[in-house]
PyMOL commands that place a pseudoatom at each C-alpha (Angstrom):
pseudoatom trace, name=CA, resn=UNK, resi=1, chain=A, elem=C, hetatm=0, pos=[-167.184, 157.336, -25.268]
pseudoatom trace, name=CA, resn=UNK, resi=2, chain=A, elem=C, hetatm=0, pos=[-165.816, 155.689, -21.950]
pseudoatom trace, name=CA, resn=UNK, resi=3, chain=A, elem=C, hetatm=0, pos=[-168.995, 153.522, -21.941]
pseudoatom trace, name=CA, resn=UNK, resi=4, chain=A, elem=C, hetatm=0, pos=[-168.771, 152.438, -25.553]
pseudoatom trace, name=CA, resn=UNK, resi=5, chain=A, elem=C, hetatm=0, pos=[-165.306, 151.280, -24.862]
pseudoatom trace, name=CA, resn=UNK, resi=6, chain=A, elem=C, hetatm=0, pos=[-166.085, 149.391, -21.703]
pseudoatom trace, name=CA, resn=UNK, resi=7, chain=A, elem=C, hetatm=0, pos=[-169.090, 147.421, -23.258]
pseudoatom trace, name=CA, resn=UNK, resi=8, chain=A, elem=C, hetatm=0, pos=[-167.492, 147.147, -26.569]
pseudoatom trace, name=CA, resn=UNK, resi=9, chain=A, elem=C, hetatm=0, pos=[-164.342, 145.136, -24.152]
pseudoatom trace, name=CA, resn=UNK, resi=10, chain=A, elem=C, hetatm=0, pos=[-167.192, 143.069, -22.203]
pseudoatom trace, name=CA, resn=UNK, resi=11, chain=A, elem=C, hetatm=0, pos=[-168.526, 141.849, -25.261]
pseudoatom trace, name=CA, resn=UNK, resi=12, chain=A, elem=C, hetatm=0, pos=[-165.076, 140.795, -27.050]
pseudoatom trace, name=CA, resn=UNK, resi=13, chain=A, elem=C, hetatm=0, pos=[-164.356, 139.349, -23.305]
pseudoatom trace, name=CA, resn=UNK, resi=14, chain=A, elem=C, hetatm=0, pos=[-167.398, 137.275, -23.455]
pseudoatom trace, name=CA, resn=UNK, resi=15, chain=A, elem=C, hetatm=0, pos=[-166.712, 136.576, -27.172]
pseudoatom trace, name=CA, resn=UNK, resi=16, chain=A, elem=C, hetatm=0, pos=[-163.301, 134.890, -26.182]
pseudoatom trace, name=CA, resn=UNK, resi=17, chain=A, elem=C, hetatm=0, pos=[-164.573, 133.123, -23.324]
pseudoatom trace, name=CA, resn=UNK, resi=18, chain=A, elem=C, hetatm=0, pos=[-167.592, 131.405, -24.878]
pseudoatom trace, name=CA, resn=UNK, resi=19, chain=A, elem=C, hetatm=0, pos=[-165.062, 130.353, -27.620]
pseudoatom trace, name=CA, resn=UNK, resi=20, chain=A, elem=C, hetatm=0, pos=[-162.703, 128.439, -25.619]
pseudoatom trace, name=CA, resn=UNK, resi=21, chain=A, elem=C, hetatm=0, pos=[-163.747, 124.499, -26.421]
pseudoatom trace, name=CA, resn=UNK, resi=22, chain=A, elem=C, hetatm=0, pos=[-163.407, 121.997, -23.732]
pseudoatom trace, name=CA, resn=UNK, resi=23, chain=A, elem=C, hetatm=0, pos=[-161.978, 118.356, -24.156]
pseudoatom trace, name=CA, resn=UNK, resi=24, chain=A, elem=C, hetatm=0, pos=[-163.019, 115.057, -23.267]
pseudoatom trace, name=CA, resn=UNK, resi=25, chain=A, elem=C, hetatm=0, pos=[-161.814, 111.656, -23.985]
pseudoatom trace, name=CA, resn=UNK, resi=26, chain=A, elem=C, hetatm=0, pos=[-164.378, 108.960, -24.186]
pseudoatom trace, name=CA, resn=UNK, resi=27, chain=A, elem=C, hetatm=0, pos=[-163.056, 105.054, -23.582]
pseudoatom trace, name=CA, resn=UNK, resi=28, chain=A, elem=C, hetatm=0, pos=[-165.194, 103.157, -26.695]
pseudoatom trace, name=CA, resn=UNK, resi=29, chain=A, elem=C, hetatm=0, pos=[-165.585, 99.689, -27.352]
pseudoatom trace, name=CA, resn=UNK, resi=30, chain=A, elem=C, hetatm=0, pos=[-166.111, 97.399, -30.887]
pseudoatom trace, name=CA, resn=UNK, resi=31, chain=A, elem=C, hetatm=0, pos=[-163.846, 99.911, -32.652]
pseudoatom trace, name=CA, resn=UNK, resi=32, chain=A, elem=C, hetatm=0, pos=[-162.622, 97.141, -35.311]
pseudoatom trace, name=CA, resn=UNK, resi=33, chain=A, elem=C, hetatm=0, pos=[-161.994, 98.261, -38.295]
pseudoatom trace, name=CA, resn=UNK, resi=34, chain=A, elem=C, hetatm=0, pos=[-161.398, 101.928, -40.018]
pseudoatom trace, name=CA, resn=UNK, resi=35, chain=A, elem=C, hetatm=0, pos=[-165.005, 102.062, -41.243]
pseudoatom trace, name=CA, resn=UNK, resi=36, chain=A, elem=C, hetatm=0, pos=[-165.641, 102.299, -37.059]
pseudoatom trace, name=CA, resn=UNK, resi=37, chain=A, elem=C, hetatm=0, pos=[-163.854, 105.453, -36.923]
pseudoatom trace, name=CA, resn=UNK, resi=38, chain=A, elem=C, hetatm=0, pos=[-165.222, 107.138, -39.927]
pseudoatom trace, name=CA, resn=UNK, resi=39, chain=A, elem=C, hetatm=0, pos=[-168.498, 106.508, -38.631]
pseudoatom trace, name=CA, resn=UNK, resi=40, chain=A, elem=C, hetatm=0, pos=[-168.130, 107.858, -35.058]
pseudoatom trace, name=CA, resn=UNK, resi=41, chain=A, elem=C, hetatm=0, pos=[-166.492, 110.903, -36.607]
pseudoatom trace, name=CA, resn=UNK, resi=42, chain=A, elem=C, hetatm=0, pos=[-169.299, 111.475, -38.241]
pseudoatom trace, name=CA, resn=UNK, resi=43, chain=A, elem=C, hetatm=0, pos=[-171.912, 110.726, -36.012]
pseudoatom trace, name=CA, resn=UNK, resi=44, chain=A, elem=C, hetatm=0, pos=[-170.223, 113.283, -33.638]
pseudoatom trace, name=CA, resn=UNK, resi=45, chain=A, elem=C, hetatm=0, pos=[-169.774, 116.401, -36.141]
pseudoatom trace, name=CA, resn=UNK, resi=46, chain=A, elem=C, hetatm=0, pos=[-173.589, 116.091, -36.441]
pseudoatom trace, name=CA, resn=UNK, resi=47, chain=A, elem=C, hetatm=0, pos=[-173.826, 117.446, -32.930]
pseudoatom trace, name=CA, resn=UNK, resi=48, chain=A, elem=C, hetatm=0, pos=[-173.657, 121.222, -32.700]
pseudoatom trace, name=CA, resn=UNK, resi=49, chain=A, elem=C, hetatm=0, pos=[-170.706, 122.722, -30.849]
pseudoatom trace, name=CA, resn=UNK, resi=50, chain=A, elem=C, hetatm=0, pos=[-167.943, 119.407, -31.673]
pseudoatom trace, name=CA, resn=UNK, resi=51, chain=A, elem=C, hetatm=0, pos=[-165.372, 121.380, -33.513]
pseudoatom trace, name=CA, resn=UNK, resi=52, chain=A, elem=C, hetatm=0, pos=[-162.726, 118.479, -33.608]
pseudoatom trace, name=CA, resn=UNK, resi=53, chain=A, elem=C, hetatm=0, pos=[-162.873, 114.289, -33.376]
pseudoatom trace, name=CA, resn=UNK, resi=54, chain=A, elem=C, hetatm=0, pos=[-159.805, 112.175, -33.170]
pseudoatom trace, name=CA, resn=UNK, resi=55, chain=A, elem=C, hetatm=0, pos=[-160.248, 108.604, -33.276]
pseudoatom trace, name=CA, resn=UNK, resi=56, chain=A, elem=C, hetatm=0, pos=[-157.907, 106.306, -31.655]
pseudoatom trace, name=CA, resn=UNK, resi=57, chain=A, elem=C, hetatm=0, pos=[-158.728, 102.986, -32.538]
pseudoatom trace, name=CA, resn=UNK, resi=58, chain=A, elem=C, hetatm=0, pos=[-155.657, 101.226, -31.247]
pseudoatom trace, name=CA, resn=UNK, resi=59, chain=A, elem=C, hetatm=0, pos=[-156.136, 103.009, -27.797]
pseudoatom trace, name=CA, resn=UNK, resi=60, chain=A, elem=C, hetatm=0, pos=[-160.154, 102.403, -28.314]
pseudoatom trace, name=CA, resn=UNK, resi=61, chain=A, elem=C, hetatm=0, pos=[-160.261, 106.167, -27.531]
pseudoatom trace, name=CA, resn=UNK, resi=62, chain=A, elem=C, hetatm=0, pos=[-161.938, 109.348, -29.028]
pseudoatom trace, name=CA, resn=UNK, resi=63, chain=A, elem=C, hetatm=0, pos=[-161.032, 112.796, -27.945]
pseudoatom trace, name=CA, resn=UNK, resi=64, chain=A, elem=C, hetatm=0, pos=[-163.501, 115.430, -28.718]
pseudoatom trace, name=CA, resn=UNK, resi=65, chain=A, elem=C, hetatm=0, pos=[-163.284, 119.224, -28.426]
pseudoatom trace, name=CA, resn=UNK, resi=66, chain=A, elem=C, hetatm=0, pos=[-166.444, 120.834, -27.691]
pseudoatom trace, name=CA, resn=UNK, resi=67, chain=A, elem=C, hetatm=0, pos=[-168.489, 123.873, -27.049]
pseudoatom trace, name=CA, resn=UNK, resi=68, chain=A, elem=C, hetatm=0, pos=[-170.016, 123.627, -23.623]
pseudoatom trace, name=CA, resn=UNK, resi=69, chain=A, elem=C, hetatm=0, pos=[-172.646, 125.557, -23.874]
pseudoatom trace, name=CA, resn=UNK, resi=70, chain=A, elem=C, hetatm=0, pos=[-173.843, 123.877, -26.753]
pseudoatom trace, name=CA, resn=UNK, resi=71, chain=A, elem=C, hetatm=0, pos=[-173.378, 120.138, -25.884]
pseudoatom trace, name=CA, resn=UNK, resi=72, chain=A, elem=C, hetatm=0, pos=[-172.016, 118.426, -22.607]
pseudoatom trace, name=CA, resn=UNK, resi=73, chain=A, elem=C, hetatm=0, pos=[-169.715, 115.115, -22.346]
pseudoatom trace, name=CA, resn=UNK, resi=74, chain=A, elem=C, hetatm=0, pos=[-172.455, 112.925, -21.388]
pseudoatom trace, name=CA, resn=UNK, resi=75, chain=A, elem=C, hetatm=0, pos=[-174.734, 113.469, -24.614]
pseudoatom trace, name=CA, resn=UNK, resi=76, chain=A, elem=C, hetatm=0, pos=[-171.024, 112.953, -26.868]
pseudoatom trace, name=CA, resn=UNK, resi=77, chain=A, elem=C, hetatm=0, pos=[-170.880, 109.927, -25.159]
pseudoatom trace, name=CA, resn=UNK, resi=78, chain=A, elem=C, hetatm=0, pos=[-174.489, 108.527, -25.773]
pseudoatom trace, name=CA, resn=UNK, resi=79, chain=A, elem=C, hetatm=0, pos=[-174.050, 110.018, -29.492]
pseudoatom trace, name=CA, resn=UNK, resi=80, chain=A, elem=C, hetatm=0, pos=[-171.085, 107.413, -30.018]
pseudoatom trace, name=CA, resn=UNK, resi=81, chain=A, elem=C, hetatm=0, pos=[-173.029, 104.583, -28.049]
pseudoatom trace, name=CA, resn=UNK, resi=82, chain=A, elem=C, hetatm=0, pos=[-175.999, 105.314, -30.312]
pseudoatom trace, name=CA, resn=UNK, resi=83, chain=A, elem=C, hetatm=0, pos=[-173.496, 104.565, -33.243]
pseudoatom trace, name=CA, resn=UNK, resi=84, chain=A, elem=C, hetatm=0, pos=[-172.952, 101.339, -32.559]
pseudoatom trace, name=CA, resn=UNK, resi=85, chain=A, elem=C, hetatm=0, pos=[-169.736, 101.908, -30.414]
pseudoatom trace, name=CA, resn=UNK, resi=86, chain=A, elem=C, hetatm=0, pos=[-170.555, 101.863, -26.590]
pseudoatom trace, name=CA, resn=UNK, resi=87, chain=A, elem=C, hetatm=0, pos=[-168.774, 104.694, -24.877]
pseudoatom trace, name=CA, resn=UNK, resi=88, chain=A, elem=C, hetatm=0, pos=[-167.639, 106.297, -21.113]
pseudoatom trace, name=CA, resn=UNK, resi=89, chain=A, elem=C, hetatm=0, pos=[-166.280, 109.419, -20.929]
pseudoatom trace, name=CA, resn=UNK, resi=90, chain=A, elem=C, hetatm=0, pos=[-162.857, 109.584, -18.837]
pseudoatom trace, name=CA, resn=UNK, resi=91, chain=A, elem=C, hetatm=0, pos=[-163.188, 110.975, -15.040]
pseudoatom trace, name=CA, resn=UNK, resi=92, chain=A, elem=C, hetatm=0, pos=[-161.679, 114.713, -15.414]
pseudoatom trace, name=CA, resn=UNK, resi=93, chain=A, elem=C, hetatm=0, pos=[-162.096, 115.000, -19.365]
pseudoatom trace, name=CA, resn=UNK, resi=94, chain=A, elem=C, hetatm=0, pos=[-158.498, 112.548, -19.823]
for i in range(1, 94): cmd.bond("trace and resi %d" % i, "trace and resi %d" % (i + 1))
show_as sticks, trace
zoom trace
């Protein structure tokens, strides 16, 4: 029973871990208009593991919460320069 318990806790441990999204804000240029931002969003919830976009056009930003094991910050940033909208991801995520 003791070694159910302890693998049944690993696996909820790992659960919880691999769950926890990361952040990164990309710096994007050409952002004009709100058409710009509808089509970023959706060119980024096309790639598996973004679970949320914001779109800042006024700061030309985009903040994007992530699964890292599933993507990384340098493909989200060449997803939104294929787009249209060239983009650099932030030193440190922000």
């Amino acid at each position: 029973m003791k070694k159910f318990l302890v693998v049944l806790m690993t696996f909820f441990a790992g659960t919880v871990l691999a769950a926890t999204p990361r952040t990164a804000v990309l710096d994007v240029e050409n952002m004009t208009c709100p058409t710009c931002s509808i089509t970023i969003e959706k060119a980024l919830d096309r790639v598996p593991g973004v679970s949320n976009v914001q779109v800042d056009a006024k700061a030309a930003t985009v903040t994007v919460s992530f699964d890292a094991e599933r993507t990384n910050v340098p493909a989200l940033a060449r997803t939104v320069s294929d787009a249209g909208f060239p983009a650099k991801a932030r030193p440190n995520g922000g």
